[in-house]
N, C-alpha and C positions, 0 to 999 in steps of 0.2 A: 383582200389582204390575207385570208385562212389560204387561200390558194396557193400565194406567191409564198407564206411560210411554211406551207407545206412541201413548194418543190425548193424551197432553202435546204428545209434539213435531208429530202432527196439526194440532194448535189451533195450534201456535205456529208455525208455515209458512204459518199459513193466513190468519192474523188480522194478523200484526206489520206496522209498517211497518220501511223497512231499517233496521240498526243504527246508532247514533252511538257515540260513545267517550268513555270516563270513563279520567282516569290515578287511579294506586290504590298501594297499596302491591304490591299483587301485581303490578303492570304493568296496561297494559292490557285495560279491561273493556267487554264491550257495553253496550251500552242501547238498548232497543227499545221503541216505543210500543205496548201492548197493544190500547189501544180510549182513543178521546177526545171532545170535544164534551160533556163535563159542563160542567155550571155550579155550580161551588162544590162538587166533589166530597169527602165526608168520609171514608168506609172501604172496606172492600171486605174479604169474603170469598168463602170457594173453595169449591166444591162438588167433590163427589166425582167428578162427569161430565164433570169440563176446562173447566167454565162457573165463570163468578164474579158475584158482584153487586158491585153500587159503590150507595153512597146521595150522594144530594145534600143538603145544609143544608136550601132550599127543602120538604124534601118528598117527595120520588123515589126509587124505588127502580128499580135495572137489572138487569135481567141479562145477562151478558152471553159469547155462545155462540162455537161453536167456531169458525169465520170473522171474529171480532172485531166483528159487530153487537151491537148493545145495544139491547135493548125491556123497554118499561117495565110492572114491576108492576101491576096494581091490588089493592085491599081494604087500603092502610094506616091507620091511623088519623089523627085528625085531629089536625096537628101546628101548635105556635105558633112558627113562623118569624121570631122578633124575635129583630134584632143576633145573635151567637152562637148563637141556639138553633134547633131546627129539626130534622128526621132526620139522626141523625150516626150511633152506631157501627152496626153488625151484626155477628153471631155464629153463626157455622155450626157447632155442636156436633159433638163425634166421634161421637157416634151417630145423625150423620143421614140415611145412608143406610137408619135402620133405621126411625126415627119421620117422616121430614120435617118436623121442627120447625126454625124459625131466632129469633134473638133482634135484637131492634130495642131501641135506646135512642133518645129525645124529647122533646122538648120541649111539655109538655102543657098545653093552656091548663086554670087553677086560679082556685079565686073570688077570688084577690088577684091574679092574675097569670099567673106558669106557675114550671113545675117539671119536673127530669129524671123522666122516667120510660121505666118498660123495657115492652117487646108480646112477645107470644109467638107465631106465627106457624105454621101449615101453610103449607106451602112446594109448592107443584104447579108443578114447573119445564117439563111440554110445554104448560098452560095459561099457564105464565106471571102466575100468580096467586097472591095468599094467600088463606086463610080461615081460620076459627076465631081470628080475630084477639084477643088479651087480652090487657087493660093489667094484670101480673099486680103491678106493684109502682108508686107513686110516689112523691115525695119528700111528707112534711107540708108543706101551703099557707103560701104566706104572702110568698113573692120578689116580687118585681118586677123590672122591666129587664130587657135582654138577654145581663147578659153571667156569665160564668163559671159552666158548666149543668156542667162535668165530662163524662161522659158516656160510656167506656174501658167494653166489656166483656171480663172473660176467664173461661174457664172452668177449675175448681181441678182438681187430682186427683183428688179426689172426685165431679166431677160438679156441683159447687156452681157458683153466678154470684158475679162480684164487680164489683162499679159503683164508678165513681169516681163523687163528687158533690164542686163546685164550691162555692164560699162565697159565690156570689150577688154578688157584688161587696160584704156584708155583712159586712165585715172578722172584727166578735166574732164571728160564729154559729159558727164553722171552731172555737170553741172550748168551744160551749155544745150540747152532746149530747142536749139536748131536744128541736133540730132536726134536720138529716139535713144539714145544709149541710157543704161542708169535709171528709168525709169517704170513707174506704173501705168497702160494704157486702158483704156477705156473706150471698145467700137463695139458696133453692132455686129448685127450677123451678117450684114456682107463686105463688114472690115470699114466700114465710113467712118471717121471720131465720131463721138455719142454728141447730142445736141449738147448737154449738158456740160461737156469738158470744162475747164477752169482758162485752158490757152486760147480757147479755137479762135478767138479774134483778132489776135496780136500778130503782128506782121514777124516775119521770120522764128516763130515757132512750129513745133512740132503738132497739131492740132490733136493729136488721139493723144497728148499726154494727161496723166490725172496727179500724178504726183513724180519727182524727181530727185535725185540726190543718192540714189541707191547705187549697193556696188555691185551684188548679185544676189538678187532673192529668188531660190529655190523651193521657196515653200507657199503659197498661201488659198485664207478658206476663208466665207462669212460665218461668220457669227449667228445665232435665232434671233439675234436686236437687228440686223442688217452692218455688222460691223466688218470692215476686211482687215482681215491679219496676216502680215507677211513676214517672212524669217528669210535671214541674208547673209552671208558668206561675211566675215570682216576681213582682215589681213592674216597679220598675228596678234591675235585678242580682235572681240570688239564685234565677234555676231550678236544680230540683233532679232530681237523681236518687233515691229512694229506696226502701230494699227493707223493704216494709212488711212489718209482723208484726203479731199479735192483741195489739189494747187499748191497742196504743203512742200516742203525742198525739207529732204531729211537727213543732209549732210556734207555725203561724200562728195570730195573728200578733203572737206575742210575743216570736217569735224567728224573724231572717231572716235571708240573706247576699244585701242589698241596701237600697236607699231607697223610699221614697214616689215616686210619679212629679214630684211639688213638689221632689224633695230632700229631705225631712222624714224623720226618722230612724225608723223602724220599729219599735215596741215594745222591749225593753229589752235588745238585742244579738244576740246571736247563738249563744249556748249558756244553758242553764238546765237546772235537774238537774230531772228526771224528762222531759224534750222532748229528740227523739231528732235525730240530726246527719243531715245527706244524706251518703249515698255520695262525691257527686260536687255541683257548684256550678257554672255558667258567672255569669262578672260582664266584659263586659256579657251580657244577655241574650241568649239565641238564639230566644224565641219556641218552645217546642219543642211537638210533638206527634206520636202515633204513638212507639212504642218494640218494637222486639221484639226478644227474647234468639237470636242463630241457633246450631242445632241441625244441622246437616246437612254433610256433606259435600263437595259443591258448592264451598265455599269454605272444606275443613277446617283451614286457618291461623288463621281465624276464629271457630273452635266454642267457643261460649259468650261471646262478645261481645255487646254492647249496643249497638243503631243506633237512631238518636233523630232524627226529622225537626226543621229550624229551618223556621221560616214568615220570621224575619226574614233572616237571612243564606244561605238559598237553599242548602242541604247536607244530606247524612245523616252525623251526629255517629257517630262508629264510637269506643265506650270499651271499654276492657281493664284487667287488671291486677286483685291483691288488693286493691289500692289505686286503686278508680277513678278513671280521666283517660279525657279523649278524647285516644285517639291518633292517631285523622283523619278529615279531613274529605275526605265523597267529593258531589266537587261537577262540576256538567257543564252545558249549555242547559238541560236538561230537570229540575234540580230546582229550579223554582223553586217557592218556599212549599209544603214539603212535609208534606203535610199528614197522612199515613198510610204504615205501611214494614209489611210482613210477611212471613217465609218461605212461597214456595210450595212447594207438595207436591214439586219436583224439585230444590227446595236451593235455586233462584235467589232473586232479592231482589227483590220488586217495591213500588213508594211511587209514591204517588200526587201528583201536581200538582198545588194547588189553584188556581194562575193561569194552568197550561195547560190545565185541567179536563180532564188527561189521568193514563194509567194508564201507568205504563214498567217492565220488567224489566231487571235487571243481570244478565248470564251472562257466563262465561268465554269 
């Protein structure tokens, strides 16, 4: 552990540009640019070696080494780059030091269109390459258009994946489990449904689904209880936070807390018995994506909070409480549209830009 924090603050001397400053509740906070010069940057994970990758929407995948250059992958597969879709998350499992596997979500062209879909990935980080590429899971055909692909990987306690999937801008499917649309899935590592799913046995269901009713969640992470928290695009008004569980239906869209983008009122209100309530609601919208629960010390005033990137209002949404609320908004130059938040290995907070197509840390 002295090792890895010692080639931390190596990399981060070596690489950063100077700090700027964020006001906070704790007072005053750095923020430092990691690496920049993407275009339409969407995730980023860390590798165990003080390197990180960032993927771009387009296409691209970085990596990016201990002096703050970033070079680019080959061997991804071939991705459908319309509106919204495109390479977005990545997923550096805890055991990657041991296999060099990493996980890609995508947008795959399909004979009607395209659809999320997850890669599996050997990862050769002094080649700078992948191989053994495999598209181990994708959504049933059938979408069209570019928008609302979902696309959130996190990995469970167990070891399991869980995808978010998007409702295609196809408002019912979010609530018809014969597709994959609108929901949270649940496979293993080579893309099978998990034994444990809540559908697998039902005849004309979608078997990897774990929960359903979503409309597009771009954000989510466990908890240190084992709890999964997702954050979801609503219309006009009515993002959600919510802490999904097996088999739960969590609405859409027959129940919202907000409008149509016309104004038109959204299926039949806002609570309905067996469809579960969000944690938390912004009205108006904040656009949110990216979410992760922090864990660390670093900022132990913090531990167990909820940071949620807005793409619309330029902040990371920081909620608390039994009773979720945001209780602040940490806002500075550099978040604008942010697009992705996760703890790094040394507690700090680093989210990504997607209009500065830059990478920044927040330290004390």
């Amino acid at each position: 552990m002295r090792a890895a924090f010692v080639g931390l603050i190596i990399f981060l001397s070596a690489g950063m540009a100077a700090a700027q400053s964020m006001d906070s509740s704790l007072g005053q906070l750095k923020v430092e640019r990691v690496a920049s010069g993407f275009k339409n940057p969407w995730a980023l994970g860390f590798l165990p070696n003080n390197q990180f990758l960032v993927t771009e929407r387009r296409g691209r995948l970085f990596i990016v080494d201990g002096r703050g250059d970033k070079h680019r992958l080959t061997g991804l597969p071939k991705v459908a780059a319309d509106g919204q879709g495109g390479l977005l998350d990545v997923l550096v499992p805890k055991d990657f030091a041991t296999n060099g596997q990493i996980f890609l979500t995508y947008s795959k062209p399909q004979s009607r269109g395209s659809g999320t879909a997850v890669a599996r990935a050997d990862l050769d980080v002094d080649r700078r390459q992948l191989s053994n590429v495999t598209t181990i899971f994708e959504i049933a055909a059938g979408s069209q258009g570019g928008r609302h692909f979902g696309s959130r990987l996190a990995e469970g306690p167990d070891g399991a994946l869980y995808v978010t999937i998007g409702d295609r801008g196809d408002r019912p499917s979010a609530q018809d489990r014969s597709n994959h649309n609108g929901s949270v899935l649940k496979i293993d590592r080579n893309g099978a449904p998990a034994r444990d799913n809540p559908f697998g046995s039902l005849s004309g269901v979608q078997p990897e689904i774990w929960s359903y009713g979503h409309r597009n969640p771009q954000g989510m992470s466990f908890d240190s209880r084992g709890r999964l928290w997702a954050v979801e695009h609503g219309a006009r008004g009515g993002d959600e936070v919510n802490l999904v569980q097996k088999g739960n239906n969590y609405g859409w869209p027959v129940i919202a807390y907000g409008v149509h983008y016309s104004g038109g009122k959204i299926g039949e209100g806002t609570s309905k018995t067996g469809m579960e309530q969000p944690e938390h609601y912004w009205d108006p919208s904040i656009a949110p994506s990216g979410l992760m629960v922090y864990e660390a010390d670093t900022f132990s005033e913090w531990s167990g909070d909820i940071f949620v990137g807005s793409l619309k209002f330029d902040y990371i949404s920081r909620l608390s409480g039994a009773n979720l609320k945001e209780v602040e908004a940490l806002k500075s130059p550099e978040t604008k549209r942010v697009r992705d938040v996760r703890q790094a290995p040394d507690g700090s907070i680093w989210f990504i830009s997607d209009d500065r197509g830059a990478v920044y840390r927040i330290a004390r």
